[in-house]
C-alpha positions in Angstrom: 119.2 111.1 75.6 116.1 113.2 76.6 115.3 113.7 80.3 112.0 113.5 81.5 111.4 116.9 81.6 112.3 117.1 77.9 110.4 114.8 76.5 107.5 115.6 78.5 107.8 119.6 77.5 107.7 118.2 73.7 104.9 116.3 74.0 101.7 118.3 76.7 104.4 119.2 79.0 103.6 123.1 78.7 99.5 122.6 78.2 99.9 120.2 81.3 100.8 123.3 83.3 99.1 125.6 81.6 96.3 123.4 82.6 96.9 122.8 86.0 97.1 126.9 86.1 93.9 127.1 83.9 92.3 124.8 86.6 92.8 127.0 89.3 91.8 129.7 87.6 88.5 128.7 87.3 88.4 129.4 91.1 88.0 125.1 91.9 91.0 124.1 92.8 92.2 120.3 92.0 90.2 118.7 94.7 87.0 120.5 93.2 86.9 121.2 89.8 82.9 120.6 89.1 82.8 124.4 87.6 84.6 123.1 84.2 83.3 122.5 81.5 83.1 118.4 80.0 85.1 119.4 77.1 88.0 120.4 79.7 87.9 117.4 81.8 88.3 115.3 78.5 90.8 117.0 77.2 92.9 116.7 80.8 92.2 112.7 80.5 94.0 112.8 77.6 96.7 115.3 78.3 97.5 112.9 81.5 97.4 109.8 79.1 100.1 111.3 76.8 102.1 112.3 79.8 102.3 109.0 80.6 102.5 107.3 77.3 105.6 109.6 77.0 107.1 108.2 80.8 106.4 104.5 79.6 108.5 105.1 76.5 111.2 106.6 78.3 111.1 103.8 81.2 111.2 101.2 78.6 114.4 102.7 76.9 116.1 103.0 80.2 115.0 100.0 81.3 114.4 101.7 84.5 111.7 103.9 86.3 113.6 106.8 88.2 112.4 108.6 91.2 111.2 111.4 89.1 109.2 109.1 86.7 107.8 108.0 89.7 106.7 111.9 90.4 105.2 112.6 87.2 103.5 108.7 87.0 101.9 109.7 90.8 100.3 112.9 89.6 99.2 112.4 86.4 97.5 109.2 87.6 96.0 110.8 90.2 94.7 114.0 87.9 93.5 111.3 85.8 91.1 109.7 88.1 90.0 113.1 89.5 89.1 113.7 86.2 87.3 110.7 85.7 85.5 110.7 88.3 83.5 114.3 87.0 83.0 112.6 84.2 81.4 109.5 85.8 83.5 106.8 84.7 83.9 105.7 87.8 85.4 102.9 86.7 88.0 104.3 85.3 88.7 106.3 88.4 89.2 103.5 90.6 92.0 101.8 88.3 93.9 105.6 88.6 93.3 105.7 92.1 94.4 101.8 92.4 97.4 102.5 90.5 99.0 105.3 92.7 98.3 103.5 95.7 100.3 100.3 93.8 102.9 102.2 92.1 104.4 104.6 95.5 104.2 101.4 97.3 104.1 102.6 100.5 105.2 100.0 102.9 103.1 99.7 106.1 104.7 97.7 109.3 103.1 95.0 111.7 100.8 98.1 113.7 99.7 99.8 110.4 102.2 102.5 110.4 103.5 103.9 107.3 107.2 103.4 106.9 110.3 105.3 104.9 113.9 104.0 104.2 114.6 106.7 102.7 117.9 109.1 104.1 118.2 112.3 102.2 116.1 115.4 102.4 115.2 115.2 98.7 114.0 111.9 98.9 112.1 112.7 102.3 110.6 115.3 101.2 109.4 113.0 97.9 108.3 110.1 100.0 106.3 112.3 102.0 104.0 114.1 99.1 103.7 110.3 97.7 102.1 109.4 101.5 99.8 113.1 100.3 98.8 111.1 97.3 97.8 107.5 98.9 95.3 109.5 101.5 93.7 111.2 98.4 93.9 108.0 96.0 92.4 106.2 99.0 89.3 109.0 98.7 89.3 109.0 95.1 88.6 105.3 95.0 85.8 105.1 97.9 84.5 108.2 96.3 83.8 106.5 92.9 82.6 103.0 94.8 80.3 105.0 96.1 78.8 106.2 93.3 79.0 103.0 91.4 76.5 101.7 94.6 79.3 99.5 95.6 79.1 101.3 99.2 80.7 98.2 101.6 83.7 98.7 99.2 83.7 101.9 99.7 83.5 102.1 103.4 86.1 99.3 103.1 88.5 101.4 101.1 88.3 104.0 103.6 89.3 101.4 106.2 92.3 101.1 104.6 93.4 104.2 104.0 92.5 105.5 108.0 94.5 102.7 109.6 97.3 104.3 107.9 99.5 106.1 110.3 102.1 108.7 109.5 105.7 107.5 110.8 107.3 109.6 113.3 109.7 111.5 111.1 107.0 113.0 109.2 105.1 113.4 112.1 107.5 115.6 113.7 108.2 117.6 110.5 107.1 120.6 108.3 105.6 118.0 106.2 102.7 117.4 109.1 101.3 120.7 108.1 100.9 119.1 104.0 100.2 115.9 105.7 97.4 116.9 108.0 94.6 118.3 105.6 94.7 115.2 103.4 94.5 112.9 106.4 91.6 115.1 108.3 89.9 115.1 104.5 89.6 111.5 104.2 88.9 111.3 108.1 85.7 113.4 107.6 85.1 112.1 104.1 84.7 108.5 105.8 82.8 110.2 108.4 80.1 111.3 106.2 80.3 108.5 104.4 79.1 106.0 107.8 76.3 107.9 108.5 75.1 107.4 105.3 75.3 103.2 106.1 72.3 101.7 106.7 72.0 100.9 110.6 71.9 96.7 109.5 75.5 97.5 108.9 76.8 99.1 111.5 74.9 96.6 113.6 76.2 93.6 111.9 79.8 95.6 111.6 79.2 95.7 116.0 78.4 92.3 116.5 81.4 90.8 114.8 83.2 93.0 116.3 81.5 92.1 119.9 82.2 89.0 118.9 85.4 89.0 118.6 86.3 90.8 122.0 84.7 88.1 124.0 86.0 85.7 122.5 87.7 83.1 125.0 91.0 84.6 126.1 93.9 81.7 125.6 95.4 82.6 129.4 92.3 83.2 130.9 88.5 81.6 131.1 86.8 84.3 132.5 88.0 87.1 130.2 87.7 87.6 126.6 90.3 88.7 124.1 89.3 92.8 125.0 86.5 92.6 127.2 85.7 90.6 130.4 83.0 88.1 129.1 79.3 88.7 130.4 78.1 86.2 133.0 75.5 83.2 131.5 72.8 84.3 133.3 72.7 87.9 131.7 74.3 87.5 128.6 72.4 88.3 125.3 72.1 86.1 121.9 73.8 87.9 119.0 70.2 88.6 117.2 69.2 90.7 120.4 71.9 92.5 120.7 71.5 93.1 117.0 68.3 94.2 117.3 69.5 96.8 120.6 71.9 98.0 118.0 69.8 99.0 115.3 66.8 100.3 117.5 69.3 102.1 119.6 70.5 103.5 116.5 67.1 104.6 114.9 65.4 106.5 118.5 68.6 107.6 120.3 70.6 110.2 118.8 73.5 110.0 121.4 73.7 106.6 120.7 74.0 107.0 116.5 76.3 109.5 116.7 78.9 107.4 118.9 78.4 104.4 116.6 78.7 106.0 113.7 82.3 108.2 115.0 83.3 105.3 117.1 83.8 103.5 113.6 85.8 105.8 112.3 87.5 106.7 115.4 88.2 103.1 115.6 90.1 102.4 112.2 91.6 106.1 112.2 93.3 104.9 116.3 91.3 108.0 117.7 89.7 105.4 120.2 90.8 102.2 121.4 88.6 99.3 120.9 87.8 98.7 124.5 86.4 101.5 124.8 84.1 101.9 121.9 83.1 98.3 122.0 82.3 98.4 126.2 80.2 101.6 125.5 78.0 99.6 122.5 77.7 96.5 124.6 76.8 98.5 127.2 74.1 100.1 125.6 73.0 97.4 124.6 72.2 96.2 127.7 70.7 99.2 129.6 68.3 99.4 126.5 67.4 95.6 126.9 67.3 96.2 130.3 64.0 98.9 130.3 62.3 96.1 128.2 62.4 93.2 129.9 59.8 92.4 133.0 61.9 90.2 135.2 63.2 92.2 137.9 66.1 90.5 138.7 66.9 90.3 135.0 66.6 94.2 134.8 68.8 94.0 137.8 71.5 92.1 136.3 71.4 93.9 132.6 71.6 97.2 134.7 74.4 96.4 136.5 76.4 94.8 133.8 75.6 98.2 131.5 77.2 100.4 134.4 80.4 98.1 134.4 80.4 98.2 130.6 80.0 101.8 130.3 82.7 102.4 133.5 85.0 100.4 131.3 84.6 102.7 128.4 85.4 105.6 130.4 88.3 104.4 132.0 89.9 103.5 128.6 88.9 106.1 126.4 91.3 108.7 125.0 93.7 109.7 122.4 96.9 108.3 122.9 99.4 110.2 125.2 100.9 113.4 123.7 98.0 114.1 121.1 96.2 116.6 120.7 92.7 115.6 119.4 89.1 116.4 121.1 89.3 113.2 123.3 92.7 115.3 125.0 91.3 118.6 125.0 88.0 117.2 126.7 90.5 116.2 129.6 89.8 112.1 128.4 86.1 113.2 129.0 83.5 110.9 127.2 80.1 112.4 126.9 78.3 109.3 125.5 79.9 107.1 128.1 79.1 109.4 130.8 75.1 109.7 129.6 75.1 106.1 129.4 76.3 105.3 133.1 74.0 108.0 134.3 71.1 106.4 132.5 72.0 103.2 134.8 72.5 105.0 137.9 68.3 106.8 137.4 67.1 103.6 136.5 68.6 102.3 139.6 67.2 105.4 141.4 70.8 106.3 142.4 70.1 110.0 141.3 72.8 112.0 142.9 75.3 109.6 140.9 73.3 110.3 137.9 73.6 113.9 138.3 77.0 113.8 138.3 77.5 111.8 135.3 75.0 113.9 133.3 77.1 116.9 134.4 80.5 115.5 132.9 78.5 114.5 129.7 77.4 118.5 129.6 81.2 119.7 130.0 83.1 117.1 128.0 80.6 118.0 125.1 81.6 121.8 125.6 85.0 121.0 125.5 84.4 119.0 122.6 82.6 122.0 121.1 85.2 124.4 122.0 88.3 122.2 120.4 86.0 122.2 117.2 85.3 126.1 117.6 89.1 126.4 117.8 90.3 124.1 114.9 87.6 125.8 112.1 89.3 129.2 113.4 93.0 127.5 112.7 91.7 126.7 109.0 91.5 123.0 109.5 88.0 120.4 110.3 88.6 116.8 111.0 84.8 117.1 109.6 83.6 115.8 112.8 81.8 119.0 113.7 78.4 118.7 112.1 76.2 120.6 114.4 75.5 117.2 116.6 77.5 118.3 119.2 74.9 120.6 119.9 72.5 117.5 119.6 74.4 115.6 122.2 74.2 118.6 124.3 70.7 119.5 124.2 69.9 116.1 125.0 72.1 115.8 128.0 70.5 119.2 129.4 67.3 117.6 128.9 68.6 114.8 131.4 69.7 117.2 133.9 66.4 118.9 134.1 64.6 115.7 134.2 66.7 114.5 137.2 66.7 118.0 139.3 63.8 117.4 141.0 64.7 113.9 142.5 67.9 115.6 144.4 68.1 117.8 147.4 67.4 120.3 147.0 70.6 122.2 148.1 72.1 120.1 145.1 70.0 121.5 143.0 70.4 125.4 144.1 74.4 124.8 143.6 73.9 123.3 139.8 71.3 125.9 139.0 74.0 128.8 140.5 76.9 127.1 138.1 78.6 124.9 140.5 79.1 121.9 137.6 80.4 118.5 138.0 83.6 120.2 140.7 81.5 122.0 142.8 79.2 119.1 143.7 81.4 116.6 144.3 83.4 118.8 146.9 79.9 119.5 148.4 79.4 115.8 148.5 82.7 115.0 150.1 82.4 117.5 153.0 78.7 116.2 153.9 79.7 112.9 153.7 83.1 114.1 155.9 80.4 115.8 158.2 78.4 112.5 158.6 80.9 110.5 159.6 81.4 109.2 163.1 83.8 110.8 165.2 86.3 108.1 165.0 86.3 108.1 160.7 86.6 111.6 160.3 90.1 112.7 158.9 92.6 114.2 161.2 95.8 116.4 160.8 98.9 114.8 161.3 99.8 113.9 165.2 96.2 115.2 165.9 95.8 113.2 168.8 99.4 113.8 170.1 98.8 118.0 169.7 95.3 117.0 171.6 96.9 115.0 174.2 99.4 117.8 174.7 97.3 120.7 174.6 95.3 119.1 177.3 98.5 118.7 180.1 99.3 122.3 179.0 96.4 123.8 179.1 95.8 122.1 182.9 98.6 124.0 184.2 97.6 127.0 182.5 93.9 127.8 181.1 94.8 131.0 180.1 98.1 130.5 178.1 98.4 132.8 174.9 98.0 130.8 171.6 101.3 131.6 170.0 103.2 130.5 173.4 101.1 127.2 172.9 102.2 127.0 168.7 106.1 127.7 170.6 105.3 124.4 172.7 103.6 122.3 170.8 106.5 122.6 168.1 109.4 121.0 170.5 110.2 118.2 169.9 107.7 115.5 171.6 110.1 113.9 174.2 111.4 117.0 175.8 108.0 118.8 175.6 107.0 115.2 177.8 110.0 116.2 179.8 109.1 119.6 180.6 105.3 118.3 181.3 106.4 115.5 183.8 108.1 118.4 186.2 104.9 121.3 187.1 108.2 123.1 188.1 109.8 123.5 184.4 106.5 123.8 182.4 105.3 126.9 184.9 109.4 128.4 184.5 109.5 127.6 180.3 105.9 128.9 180.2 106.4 132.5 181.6 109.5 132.9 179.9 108.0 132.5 176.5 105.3 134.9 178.1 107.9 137.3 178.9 109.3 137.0 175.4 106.0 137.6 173.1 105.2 140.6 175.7 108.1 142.3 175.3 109.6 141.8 171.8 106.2 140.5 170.1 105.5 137.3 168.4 108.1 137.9 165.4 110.5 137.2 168.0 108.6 134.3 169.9 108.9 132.1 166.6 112.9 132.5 166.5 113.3 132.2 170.1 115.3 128.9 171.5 113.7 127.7 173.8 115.6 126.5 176.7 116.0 122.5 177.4 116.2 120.9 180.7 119.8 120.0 181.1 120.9 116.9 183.0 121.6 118.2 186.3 117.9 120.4 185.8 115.8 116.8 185.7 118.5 115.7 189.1 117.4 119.1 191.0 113.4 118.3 189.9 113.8 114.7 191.1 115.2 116.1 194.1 112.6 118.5 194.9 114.7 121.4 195.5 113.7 124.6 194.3 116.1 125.9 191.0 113.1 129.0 190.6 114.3 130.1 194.0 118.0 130.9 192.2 115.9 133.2 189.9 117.0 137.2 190.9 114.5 139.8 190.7 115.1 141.0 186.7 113.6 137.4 186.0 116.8 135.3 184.9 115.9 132.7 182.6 116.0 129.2 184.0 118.5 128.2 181.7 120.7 131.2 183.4 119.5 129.8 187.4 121.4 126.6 186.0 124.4 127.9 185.0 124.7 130.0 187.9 124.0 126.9 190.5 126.7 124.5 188.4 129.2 127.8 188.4 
């Protein structure tokens, strides 16, 4: 019998690769071939069709599709609706695409994680370039939605294909490299695609999804499913906060641009959906809030906008060992950051402002700077569109706009460089300064080194600072010892003076210092003199004793 090979070499088999060659020639590639002619994309539709006329014939002889079929069936498919789709038959494109994602039958588990059975190398390796395929049959589909004006479906398709995750073996292989451009293509193709959604969309997408975060937790009253429900006397309808959505999105660019990557962000696991939601709801609310007249309405709106948009920072992030722009911005969310400092100045807290707006400012040149470094690498998750520099011109805007209110000492610093860092440390040691006596932080044993400084220091004034350092690092009941008999201190006190005059304060740090002995603390108690057993070359106490008890 025939292999595949063989019967696919007698019927296109050599034009198939003389046309995958003669593809590539033409300078396009196989993801963009729009340079051929018509005449070449029909005749690949019906090279692919004979290919796989040829594999049903086979697989219905054998009674069984083998893992090469499988190969052949994947690509040709796949070609097929790539072709297709430059021809417009978009139709047609979406059954290709439909197929391959039906016939590799990838299996996903209960947290949307692709998974593989598969043992050997060979088979790895397959199952791997079949996950390749899915990612771009995902595209291909959503690509020709799109153009048939079905755009939901589209958007939905690419859904689908984003909560797929890679499983860990491939993750951790040389496969990633493969693996990584098809996932960051569909990632920025979906991108694009969202910000081509009308705003009604993405605000009716929000408030289901609002929705269903506040719903009642089962444990729990107060708190909602993913976010801590807003209190009656604040809480919004879901037609206003529809209407905050799409006006948000139409006059706040900031605000757009996190909707529209939050959504893809969302299905692709870039952000957690605590986050993203608490920043929409949030702005939501601070933008209701500069409407409304009441006062303490504002009030309450304000407030719950700064919890909201706290929230968002606290939770936001890639997931631990990434390495995506929410790691390399050090967890750092610009948006979030603007929106809390948009609370804080309408609550005429500007110094807090100021610091916000200053974090939105660096995370957003961090961001930049992972995207500078990625296009350099060869690889664009397609996120970097130039609105970075949007976000960031707008955020300068709000520093210069809030300058003025602070004092001016804060100002000098930030206008000098000292960012976000500098200005909180400047913060902390004025607010250090301020503090009463009592508050203000202390070394360790501070009061006891006080307490003892001051019973030295009565005895002797005038005692060198590195003989006071010898004291003060005894331990604290026989320095109390020595300080109960005037006596001991005076003798302990010129002998360490003796000892940093004559060998220097090298020597004074590894000097023992002599302990009062038993029958020392007896002779003090008794008042007699142990100095007066001293001889003229200055024996050390320590040596008096020994000579009195020999």
């Amino acid at each position: 019998m025939l292999t595949i090979r063989d019967s696919v070499a007698r019927s296109p088999s050599f034009r198939f690769v003389a046309l995958d060659a003669g593809l590539k020639a033409e300078g396009q590639g196989e993801d963009d071939a729009s340079g051929c002619s018509e005449a070449l994309f029909r005749s690949a539709i019906d090279l692919y069709t004979d290919v796989l006329a040829v594999l049903t014939t086979e697989t219905a002889a054998s009674g069984q599709s083998t893992a090469e079929a499988v190969d052949w069936r994947v690509k040709c498919l796949h070609r097929r609706a790539m072709a297709h789709a430059k021809l417009g038959e978009y139709e047609a494109a979406v059954r290709d695409a439909e197929a391959v994602i039906e016939m590799v039958g990838i299996e996903v588990d209960e947290v949307g994680r692709i998974t593989t059975t598969t043992t050997t190398t060979t088979a790895t390796a397959r199952r791997e370039e079949h996950c390749v395929y899915v990612l771009k049959a995902y595209h291909r589909k959503a690509q020709a939605l799109w153009s048939m004006g079905e755009k939901v479906r589209a958007v939905t398709t690419y859904k689908e294909g984003l909560s797929l995750s890679l499983p860990p073996s491939i993750e951790s292989s040389e496969s990633a490299v493969l693996l990584a451009p098809a996932a960051d293509g569909i990632r920025a193709a979906a991108t694009l695609m969202v910000a081509e959604m009308p705003y009604s969309w993405l605000a009716a997408y929000y408030v289901t999804l609002l929705a269903k975060c506040e719903s009642p937790h089962p444990l729990s009253r107060r708190d909602g499913l993913v976010l801590r429900r807003v209190p009656d006397s604040v809480k919004l309808d879901a037609a206003r906060v529809r209407g905050g959505l799409v006006d948000g999105m139409d006059g706040d660019v900031v605000f757009r641009r996190a909707c529209q990557m939050g959504v893809v962000d969302l299905w692709s696991g870039a952000q957690r959906m605590k986050s993203l939601c608490a920043y929409v709801r949030g702005s939501v609310y601070y933008r209701c809030a500069t409407e409304v007249p009441d006062e303490a309405m504002r009030d309450g709106l304000l407030r719950q906008a700064e919890m909201d948009a706290t929230v968002a920072l606290v939770y936001y992030g890639d997931e631990p060992g990434s390495d995506g722009p929410r790691a390399a911005s050090a967890r750092s969310y610009p948006a979030g950051h603007a929106l809390r400092g948009r609370c804080y100045e309408a609550r005429g807290e500007n110094v807090l402002a100021v610091m916000d707006v200053l974090q939105a400012i660096e995370g957003a040149a961090a961001a930049q700077s992972w995207h500078d470094g990625d296009s350099d690498d060869g690889s664009d998750d397609g996120s970097d569109d130039g609105s970075d520099d949007d976000d960031s011109r707008v955020f300068e805007e709000a520093l210069s706009r809030l300058l003025p209110r602070i004092p001016e000492h804060y100002a000098a610093a930030i206008n000098e460089g000292c960012g976000y860092a500098g200005l909180r440390k400047m913060i902390e040691v004025e607010r250090e300064r301020m503090q009463p006596e009592f508050m203000k932080k202390r070394p360790k044993y501070y009061y006891y080194y006080e307490w003892m400084k001051k019973r030295i220091t009565e005895r002797h004034p005038e005692i060198a600072e590195g003989v006071m350092d010898k004291l003060l690092a005894l331990d604290a009941g026989e320095l109390d010892l020595l300080l109960q008999y005037p006596q001991a201190i005076d003798a302990t006190v010129h002998e360490l003076e003796s000892v940093l005059a004559e060998r220097g304060g090298d020597a004074l740090e590894t000097y023992e210092v002599p302990l009062l002995s038993w029958g020392d603390v007896q002779r003090y108690k008794s008042g007699k003199e142990v100095s007066e057993l001293e001889n003229g070359d200055g024996v050390s106490s320590r040596r008096a004793t020994a000579a009195i008890e020999g």
